[in-house]
N, C-alpha and C positions, 0 to 999 in steps of 0.2 A: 289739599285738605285730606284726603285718603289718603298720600304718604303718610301726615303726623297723624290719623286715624291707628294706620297699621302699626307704627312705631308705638305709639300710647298701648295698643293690644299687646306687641312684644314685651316691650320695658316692663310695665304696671302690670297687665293683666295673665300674663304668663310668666314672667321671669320673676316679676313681683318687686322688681328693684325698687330701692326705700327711695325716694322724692331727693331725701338729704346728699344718697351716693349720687343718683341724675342728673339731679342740678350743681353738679362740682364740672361736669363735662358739657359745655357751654355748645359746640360743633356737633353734629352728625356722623361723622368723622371718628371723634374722639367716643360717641358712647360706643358706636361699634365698637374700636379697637379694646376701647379698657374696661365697656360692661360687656361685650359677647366674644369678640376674639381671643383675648388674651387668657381670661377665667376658665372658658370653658376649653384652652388647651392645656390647664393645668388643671384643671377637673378631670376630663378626660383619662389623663395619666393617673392620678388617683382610681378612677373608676376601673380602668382596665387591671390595675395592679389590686383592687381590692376586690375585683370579680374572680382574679387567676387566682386568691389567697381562698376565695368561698368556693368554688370550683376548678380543681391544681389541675394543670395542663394535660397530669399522667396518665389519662384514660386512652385505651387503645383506639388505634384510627379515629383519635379527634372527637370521640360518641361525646364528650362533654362542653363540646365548642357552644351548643345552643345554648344548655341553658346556662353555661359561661354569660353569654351576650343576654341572654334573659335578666341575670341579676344587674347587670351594667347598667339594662335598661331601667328594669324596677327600681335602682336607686339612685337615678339620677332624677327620675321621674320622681320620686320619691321628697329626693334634696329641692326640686323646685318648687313643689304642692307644699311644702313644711314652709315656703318663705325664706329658706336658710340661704339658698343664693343671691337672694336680692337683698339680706339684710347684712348677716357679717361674712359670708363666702366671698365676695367680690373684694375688699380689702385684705383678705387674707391670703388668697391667691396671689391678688398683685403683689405683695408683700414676700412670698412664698418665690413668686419667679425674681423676683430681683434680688433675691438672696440668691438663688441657683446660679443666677447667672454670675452676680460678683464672686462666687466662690467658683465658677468655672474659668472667669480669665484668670485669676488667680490659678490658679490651679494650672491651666493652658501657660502661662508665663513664668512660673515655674518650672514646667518639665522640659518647656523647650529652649527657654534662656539660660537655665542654669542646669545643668548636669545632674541627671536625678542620683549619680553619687556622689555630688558635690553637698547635696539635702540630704542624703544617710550618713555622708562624713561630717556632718554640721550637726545632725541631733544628735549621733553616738559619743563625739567629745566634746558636746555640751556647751556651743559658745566659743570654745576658747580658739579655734581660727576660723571665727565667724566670716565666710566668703572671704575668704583673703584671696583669692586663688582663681576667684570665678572667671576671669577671662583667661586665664592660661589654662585651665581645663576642658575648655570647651572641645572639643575632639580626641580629647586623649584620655577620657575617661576608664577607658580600659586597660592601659596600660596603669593608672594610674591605682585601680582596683587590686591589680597583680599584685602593683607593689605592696600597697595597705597588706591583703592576705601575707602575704611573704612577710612583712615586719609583724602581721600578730601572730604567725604562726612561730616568727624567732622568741617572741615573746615567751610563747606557751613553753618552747621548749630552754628558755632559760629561768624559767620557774622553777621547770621536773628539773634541772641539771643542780641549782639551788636544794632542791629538796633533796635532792641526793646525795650531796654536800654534806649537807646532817648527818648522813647514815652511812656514810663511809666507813668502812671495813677496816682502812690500815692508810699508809701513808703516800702511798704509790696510785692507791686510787683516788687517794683525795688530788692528789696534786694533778692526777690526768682528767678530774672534772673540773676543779679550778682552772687549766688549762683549753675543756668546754665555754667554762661559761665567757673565756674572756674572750674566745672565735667568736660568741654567738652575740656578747655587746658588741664587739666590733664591727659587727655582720648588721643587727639593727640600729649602730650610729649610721653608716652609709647608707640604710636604707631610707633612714631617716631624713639625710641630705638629698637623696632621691627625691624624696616625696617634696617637700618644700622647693624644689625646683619648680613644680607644679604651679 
């Protein structure tokens, strides 16, 4: 009977959870985890990041640490005595960590299953060799970087060689740039074969 005494003082009378979110978690078990454990470790992280925003770390030898942890405290103290945790703070947290967390596997199964230049060569040409490649990539992404830079950089310089094309002087220079640019197609067709080997 003083267990569900002291429980009723936590829940109800100091946390203030609404009847409607306590009676959704049927165990003992379950309010702990998904009215006090889970909330108040995203709470928490909110608090300490909106305490460091109201008092910034930058004060010499730490002079600002207290009342840093002073406002943490006042507003947390604060957010419980308003009701705001027991009414819509606890769905919004849980809410809040199970976004974080599906955008962290996400995000984890990304960087380490697939080549993080395998994802800047998939957003920069847009689609069009969507992962074609992802298992043959997987360790060779560095060589595989070389080559990309090496074919945009042939790029760039068959632009300028183009553009100079234009502006040719006389006959002898046009024919020794035309003679550029057909090195430099040739130079980014095999790079090109390079790279799809990938």
């Amino acid at each position: 009977m003083a267990t569900l005494d002291l429980f009723t003082l936590i829940f109800q009378e100091i946390l203030k959870i609404s009847p409607n979110i306590l009676y959704k978690y049927t165990t003992l078990q379950d309010q702990l985890f998904n009215l006090i454990f889970l909330p108040h470790v995203v709470l928490f992280l909110f608090l300490f990041g909106f305490g460091a925003m109201i008092v910034p770390h930058g004060a010499p030898e730490g002079k600002n640490k207290g009342l840093r942890y002073l406002v943490i405290a006042t507003t947390y103290i604060f957010i419980v005595y308003q009701g705001w945790y027991g009414t819509f703070l606890i769905p919004l947290l849980q809410t809040w960590f199970t976004i974080v967390l599906i955008f962290g596997l996400v995000l984890f199964l990304t960087v380490k299953i697939i080549h993080p230049f395998t994802v800047r060569s998939v957003g920069s040409v847009a689609g069009t060799e969507i992962v074609k490649s992802v298992g043959k990539q997987l360790g060779k992404g560095k060589e595989l970087e070389a080559l990309q830079k090496e074919r945009d950089d042939t790029r760039k310089q068959l632009n300028i060689e183009k553009g100079r094309l234009a502006r040719a002087a006389n006959q002898w220079e046009e024919a020794q740039i035309r003679l550029n640019i057909r090195t430099l197609e040739d130079k980014e067709k095999a790079l090109k074969r390079e790279i799809d080997k990938y």
